[in-house]
C-alpha positions as CSV (number, residue, x, y, z in Angstrom):
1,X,5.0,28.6,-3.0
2,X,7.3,26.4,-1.8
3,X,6.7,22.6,-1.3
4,X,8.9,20.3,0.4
5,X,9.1,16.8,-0.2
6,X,11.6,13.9,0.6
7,X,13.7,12.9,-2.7
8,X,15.8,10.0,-2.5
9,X,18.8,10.1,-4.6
10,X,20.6,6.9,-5.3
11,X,24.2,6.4,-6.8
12,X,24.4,4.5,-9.8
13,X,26.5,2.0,-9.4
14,X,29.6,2.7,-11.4
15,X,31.3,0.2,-14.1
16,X,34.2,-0.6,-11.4
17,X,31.8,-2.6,-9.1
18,X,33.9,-5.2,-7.6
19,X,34.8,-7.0,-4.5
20,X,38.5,-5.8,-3.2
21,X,37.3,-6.3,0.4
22,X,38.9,-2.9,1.1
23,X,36.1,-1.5,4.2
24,X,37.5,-2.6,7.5
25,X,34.6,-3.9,9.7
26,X,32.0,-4.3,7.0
27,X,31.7,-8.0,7.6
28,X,29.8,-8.5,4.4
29,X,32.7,-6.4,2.7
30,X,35.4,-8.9,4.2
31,X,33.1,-12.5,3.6
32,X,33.0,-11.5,-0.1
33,X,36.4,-10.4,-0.8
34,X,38.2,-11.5,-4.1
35,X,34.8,-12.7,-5.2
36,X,33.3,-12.1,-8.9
37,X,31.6,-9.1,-8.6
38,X,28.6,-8.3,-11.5
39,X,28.8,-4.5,-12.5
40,X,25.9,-4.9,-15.4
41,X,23.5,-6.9,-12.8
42,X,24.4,-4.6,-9.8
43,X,23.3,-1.2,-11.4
44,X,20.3,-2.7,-13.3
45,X,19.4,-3.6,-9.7
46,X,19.8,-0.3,-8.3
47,X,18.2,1.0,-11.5
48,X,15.0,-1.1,-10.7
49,X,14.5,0.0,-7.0
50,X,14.8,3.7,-8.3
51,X,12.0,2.3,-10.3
52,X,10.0,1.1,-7.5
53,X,10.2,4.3,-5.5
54,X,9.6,6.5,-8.5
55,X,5.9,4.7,-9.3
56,X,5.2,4.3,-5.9
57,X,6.4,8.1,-4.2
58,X,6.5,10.6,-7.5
59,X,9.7,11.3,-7.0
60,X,13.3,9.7,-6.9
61,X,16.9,11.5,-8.0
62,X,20.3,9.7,-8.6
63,X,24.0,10.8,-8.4
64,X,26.7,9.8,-11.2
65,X,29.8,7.3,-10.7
66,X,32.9,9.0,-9.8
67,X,35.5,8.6,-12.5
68,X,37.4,5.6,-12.3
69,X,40.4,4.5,-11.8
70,X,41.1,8.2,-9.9
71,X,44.6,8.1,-11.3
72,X,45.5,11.3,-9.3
73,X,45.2,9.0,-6.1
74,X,47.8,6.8,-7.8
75,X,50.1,9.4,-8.8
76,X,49.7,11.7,-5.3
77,X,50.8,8.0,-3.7
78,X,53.9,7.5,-6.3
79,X,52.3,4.6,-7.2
80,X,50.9,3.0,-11.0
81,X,47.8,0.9,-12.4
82,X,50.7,-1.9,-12.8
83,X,51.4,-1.3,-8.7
84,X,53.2,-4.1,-6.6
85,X,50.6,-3.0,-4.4
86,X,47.0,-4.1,-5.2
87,X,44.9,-2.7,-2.3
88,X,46.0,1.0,-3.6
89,X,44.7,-0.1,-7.3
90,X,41.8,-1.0,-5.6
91,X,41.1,2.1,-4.4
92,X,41.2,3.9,-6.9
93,X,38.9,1.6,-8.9
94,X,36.8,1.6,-5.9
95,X,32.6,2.3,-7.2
96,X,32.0,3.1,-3.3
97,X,30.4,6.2,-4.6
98,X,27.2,4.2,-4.8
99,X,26.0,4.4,-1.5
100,X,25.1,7.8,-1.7
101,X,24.0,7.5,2.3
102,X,27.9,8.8,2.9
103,X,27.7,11.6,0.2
104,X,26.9,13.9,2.9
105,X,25.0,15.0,5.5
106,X,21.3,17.4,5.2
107,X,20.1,20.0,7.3
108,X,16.4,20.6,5.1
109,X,15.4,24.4,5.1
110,X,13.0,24.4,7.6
111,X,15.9,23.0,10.3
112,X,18.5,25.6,9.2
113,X,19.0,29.5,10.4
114,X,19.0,31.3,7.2
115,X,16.3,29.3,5.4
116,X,18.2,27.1,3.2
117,X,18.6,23.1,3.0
118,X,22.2,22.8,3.5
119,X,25.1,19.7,2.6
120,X,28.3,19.1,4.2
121,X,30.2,16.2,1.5
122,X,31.3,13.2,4.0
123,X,35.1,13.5,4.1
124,X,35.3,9.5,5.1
125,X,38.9,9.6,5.8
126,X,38.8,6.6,7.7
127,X,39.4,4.6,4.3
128,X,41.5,5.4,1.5
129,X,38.8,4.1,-0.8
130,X,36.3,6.4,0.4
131,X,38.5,9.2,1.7
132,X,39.4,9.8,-2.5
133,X,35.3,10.7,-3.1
134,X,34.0,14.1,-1.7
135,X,35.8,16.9,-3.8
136,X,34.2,15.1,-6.9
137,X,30.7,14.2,-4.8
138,X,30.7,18.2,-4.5
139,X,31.0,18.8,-7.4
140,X,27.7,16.6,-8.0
141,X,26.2,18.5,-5.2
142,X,27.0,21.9,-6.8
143,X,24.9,21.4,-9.6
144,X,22.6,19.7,-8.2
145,X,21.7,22.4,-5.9
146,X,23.1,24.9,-7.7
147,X,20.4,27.1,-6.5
148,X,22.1,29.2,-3.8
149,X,18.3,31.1,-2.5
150,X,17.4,27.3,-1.7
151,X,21.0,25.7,-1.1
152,X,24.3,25.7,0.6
153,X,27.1,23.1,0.1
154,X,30.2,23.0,2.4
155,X,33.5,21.9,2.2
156,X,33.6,18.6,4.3
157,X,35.1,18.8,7.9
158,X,38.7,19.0,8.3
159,X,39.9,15.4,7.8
160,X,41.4,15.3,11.8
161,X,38.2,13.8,12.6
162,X,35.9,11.3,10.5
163,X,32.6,12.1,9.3
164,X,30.7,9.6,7.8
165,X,27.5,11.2,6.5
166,X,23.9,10.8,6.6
167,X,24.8,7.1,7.6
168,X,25.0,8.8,10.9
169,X,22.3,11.2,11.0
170,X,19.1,11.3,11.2
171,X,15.8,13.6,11.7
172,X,13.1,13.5,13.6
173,X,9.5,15.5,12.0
174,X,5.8,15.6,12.0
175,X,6.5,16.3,7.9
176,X,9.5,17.0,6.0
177,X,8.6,20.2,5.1
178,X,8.1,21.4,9.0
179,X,10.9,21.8,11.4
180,X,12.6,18.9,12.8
181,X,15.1,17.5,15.2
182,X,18.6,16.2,13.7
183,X,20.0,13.1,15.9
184,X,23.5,12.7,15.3
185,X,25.3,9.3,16.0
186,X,28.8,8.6,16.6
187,X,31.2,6.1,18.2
188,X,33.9,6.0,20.4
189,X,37.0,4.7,19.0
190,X,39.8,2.0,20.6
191,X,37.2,-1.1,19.7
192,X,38.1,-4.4,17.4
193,X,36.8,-1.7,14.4
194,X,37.3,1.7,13.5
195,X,34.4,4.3,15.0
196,X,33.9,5.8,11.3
197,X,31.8,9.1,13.3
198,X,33.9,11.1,15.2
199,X,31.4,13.7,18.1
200,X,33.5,16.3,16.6
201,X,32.7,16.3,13.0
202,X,28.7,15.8,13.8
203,X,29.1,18.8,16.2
204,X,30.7,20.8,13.5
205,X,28.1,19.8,10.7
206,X,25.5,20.6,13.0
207,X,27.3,24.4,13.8
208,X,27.9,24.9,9.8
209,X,24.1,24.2,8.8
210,X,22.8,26.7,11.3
211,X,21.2,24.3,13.8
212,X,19.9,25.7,16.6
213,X,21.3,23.3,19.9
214,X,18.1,22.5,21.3
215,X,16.7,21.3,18.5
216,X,20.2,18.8,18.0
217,X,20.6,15.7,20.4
218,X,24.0,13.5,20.0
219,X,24.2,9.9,20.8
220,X,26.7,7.1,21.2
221,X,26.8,4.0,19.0
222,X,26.5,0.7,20.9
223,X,30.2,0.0,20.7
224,X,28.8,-3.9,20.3
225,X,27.4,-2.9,17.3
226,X,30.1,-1.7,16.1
227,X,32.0,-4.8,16.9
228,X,29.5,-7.2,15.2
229,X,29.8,-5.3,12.2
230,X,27.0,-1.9,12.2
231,X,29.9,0.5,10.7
232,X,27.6,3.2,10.6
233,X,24.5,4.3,12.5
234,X,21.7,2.8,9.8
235,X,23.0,-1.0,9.8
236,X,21.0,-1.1,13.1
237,X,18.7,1.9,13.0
238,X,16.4,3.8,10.7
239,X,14.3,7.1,11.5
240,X,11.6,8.7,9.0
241,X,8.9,12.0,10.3
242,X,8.0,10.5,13.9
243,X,9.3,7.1,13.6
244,X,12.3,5.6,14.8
245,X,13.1,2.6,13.9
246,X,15.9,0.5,16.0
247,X,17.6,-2.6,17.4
248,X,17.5,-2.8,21.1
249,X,21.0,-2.9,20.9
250,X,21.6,0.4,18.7
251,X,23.1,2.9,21.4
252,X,25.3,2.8,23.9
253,X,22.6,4.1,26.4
254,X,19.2,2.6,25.0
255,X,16.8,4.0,27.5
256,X,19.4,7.4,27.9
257,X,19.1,7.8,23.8
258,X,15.7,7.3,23.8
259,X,14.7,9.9,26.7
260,X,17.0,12.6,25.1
261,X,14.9,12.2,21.3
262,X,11.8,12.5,23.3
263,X,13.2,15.8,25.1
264,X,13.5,17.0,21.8
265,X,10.4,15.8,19.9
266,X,8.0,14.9,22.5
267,X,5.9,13.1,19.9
268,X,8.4,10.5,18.8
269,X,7.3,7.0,18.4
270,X,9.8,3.9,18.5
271,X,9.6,0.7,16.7
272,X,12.5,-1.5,18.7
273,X,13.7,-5.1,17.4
274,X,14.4,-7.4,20.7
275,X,17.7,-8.7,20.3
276,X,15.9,-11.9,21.6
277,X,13.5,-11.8,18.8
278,X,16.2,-10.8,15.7
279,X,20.0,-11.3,17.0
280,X,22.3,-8.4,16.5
281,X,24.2,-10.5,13.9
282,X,21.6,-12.0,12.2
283,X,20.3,-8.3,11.9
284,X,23.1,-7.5,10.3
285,X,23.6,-10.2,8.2
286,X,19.8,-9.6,6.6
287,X,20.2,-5.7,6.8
288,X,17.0,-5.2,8.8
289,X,18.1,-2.1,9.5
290,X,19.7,-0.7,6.4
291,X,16.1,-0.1,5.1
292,X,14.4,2.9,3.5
293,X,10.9,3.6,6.0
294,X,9.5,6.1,3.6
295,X,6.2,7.8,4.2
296,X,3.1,5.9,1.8
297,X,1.1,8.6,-0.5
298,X,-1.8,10.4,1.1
299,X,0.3,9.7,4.6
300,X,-0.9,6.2,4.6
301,X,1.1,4.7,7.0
302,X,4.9,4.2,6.6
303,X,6.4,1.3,4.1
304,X,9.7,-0.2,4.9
305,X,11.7,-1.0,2.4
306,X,14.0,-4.7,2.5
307,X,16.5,-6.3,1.1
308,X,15.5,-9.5,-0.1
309,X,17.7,-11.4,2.3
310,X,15.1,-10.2,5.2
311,X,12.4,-12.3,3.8
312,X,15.0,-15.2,2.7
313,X,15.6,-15.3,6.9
314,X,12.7,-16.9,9.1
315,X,13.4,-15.0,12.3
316,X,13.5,-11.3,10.7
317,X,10.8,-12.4,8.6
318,X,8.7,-13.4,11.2
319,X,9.3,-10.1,13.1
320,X,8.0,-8.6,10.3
321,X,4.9,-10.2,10.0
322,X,4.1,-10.1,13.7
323,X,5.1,-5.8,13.0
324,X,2.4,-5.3,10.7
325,X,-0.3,-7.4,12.2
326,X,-0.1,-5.1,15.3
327,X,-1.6,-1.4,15.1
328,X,2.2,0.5,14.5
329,X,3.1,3.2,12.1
330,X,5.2,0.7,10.0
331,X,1.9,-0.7,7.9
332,X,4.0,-2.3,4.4
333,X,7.5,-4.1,4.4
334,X,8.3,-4.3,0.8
335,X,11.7,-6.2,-0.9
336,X,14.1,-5.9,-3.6
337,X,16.8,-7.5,-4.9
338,X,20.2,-5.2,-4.2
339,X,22.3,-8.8,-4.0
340,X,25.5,-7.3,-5.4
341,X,25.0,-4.4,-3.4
342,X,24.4,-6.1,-0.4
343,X,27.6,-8.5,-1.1
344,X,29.9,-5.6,-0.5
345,X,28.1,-4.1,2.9
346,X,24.9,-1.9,1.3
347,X,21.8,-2.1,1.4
348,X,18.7,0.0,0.3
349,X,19.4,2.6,2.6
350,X,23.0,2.6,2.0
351,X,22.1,3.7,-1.8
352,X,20.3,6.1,-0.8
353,X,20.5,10.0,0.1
354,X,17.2,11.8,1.8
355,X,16.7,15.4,0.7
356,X,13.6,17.2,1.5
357,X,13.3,20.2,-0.6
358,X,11.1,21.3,-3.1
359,X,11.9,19.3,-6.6
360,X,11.9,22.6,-8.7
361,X,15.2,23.9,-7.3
362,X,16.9,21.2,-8.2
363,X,18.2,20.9,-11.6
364,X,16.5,18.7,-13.5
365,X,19.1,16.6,-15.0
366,X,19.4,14.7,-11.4
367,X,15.9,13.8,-11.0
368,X,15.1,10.3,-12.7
369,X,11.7,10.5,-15.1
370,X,10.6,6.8,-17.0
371,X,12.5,8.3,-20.0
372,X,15.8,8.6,-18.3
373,X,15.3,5.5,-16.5
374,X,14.7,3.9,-20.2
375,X,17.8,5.5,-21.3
376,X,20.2,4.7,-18.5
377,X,18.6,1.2,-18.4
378,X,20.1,0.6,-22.1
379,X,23.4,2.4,-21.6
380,X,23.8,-0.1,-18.7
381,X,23.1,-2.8,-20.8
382,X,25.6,-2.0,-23.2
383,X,28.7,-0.6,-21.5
384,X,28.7,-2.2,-18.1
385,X,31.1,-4.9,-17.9
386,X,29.3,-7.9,-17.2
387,X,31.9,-9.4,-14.4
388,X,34.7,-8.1,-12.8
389,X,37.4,-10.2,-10.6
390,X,39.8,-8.5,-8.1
391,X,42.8,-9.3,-10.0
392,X,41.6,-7.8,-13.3
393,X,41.9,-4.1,-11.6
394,X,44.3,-2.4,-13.6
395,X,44.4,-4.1,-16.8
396,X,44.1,-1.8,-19.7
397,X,41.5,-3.3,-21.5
398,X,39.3,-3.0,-18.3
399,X,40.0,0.6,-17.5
400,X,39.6,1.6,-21.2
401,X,35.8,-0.3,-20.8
402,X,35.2,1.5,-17.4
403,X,35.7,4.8,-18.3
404,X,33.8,4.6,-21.7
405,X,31.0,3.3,-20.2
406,X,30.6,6.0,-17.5
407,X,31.6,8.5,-20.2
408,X,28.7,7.7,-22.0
409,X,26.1,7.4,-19.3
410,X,27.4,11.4,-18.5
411,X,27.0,12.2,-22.5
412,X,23.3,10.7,-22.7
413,X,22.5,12.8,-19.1
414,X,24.0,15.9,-20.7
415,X,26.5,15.9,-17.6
416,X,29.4,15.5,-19.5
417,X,30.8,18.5,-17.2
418,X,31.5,15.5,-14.6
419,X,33.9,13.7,-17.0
């Protein structure tokens, strides 16, 4: 008997953790750039939200680093770790790979035509940094879901249009293990930043995971979003079952958005943020937004899960009090500290990518237990490198550290197949 459940896996972030400032329009991204960055600190904090989640939902997975520096984008670009040009040795000591939430998008089973929860890797060709990740975030997803009765795993979409991932995606459900309505989000380009989400490539996933069209509804971004910094779809909204959570100024058409979701899935219930009540840059800036809403145990209400810079700011925070002293679906807003996450553009949900399947078919050696937490926990604490500045990308003594450490991590998770 199959049972379907949402599993969370986050990225660990990877021993190259640093601040290059590489991600056109990610404000946070660009304010931080050529800062120190903290490897060790940054993955212990991702580390201890997987915690969290695992106690408080039973179950949580995680995806590897990609192996850093990716010298064969060096070498396809003529180019050396000793390069004249340092934004190319940046990439390919990017740890982007981290926020998993542009892995890929997921179509669970009970959405798809022939049964099966299907992934389409995010070919994110709008950066180099990013663009460099999904033929070795597939090969993650391969074993992962190895299973081919229970899984399917695409090439990603022809790089002539940008697709962005689950960033841009999300579903609408009375449960995750009935049928659901996938919303799509993408944005026009020929603003101040780059529309990441091209309508073509969310069309296309939507056609290659066997979606039937009425049970599909495609939206614009708020091209003032986009301006003030929401990249992707889930810096200003988040959905989870029959709950979407938004800023008022999340689509292009607000009401037009709405009334199409609700053509869909008649019961869908939104949460909206007045933009007179949290500003669209202050939203933003806190990462609101960027938030895991997660069904509680024994359907409990919903929690939403914060960055710690939500509570830090008195207008968001106030929101939130006045949200859960009202009679709404949202019933717990719980923080943690992702700072060096966050310092570079991601928050919770960014680290994060939803799969609802049943946690059997998945190989084990991608689903975190306390053990493996344990063991990864003092790997970290070994092998990451404690600091990391822009200008130290390349050095030799650096990349010798970086890929030890993640070597190490894959030998201890008997993945050494990654390496």
């Amino acid at each position: 008997m199959t049972k379907v459940v949402e599993i969370n896996f986050d990225g660990i972030v990877g021993p190259s953790h640093n601040y290059a400032g590489l991600s056109l329009g990610n404000i946070a991204s660009a304010r931080h750039q050529g800062s120190t960055s903290y490897p060790k600190a940054a993955a212990l904090q991702g580390l201890t939200k997987m915690r969290g989640n695992l106690a408080r939902f039973g179950h949580q997975g995680y995806f590897l680093p990609l192996p850093r520096p990716n010298m064969a984008l060096l070498e396809g670009l003529g180019a050396k770790l000793g390069s004249e040009d340092p934004a190319l040795v940046a990439a390919a000591f990017s740890a982007s790979s981290m926020w998993t939430a542009n892995a890929a998008t997921v179509s669970p089973a009970p959405d798809t035509a022939d049964g099966r929860c299907h992934f389409t890797p995010a070919n994110l060709v709008t950066m180099l940094h990013r663009g460099q990740e999904w033929p070795d975030t597939k090969r993650q997803l391969d074993l992962a879901f190895a299973n081919s009765a229970h899984f399917a795993v695409h090439d990603a979409i022809a790089p002539t249009f940008g697709d962005e991932g689950a960033a841009n995606h999300m579903r609408l459900c009375e449960s995750h293990g009935e049928a659901g309505v996938e919303v799509f989000v993408y944005g026009r380009p020929g603003g101040k930043f780059p529309a990441r989400q091209h309508e073509q490539s969310s069309r296309a996933v939507a056609r290659l995971h066997g979606l039937a069209p009425d049970r599909c509804v495609f939206i614009e971004q708020n091209p003032i979003a986009i301006e003030a910094g929401a990249f992707h779809n889930d810096v200003v909204a988040v959905a989870n079952e029959h709950v979407l959570f938004a800023h008022e100024l999340a689509f292009a058409d607000r009401q037009g958005a709405y009334d199409a979701m609700r053509a869909a899935f008649p019961a869908l219930q939104v949460v909206e943020v007045p933009d007179s009540a949290v500003p669209l840059d202050e939203a933003i800036r806190t990462y609101l937004f960027n938030a895991q809403l997660v069904t509680r145990p024994d359907n409990a209400g919903m929690a939403l899960i914060v960055p710690d810079e939500c509570r830090e700011s008195e207008r968001v925070w106030q929101w939130c009090q006045q949200m859960l002293a009202g009679n709404g679906p949202i019933r717990e807003v719980i923080t943690v500290d992702v700072r060096q996450s966050m310092a570079n553009g991601g928050g919770p949900a960014c680290l994060r990518l939803r799969v609802a399947c049943d946690p059997a078919h998945v190989d084990p050696r991608f689903l975190l237990d306390e053990a493996k937490a344990d063991q990864m926990e003092s790997i970290i604490a070994a092998n990451w490198p404690e600091q990391i500045d822009p200008s130290d990308l390349g050095h030799e003594e650096l990349t010798q550290a970086i890929i030890s450490a993640r070597h190490k991590l894959l030998q201890a998770l008997d993945l050494e197949e990654l390496g």
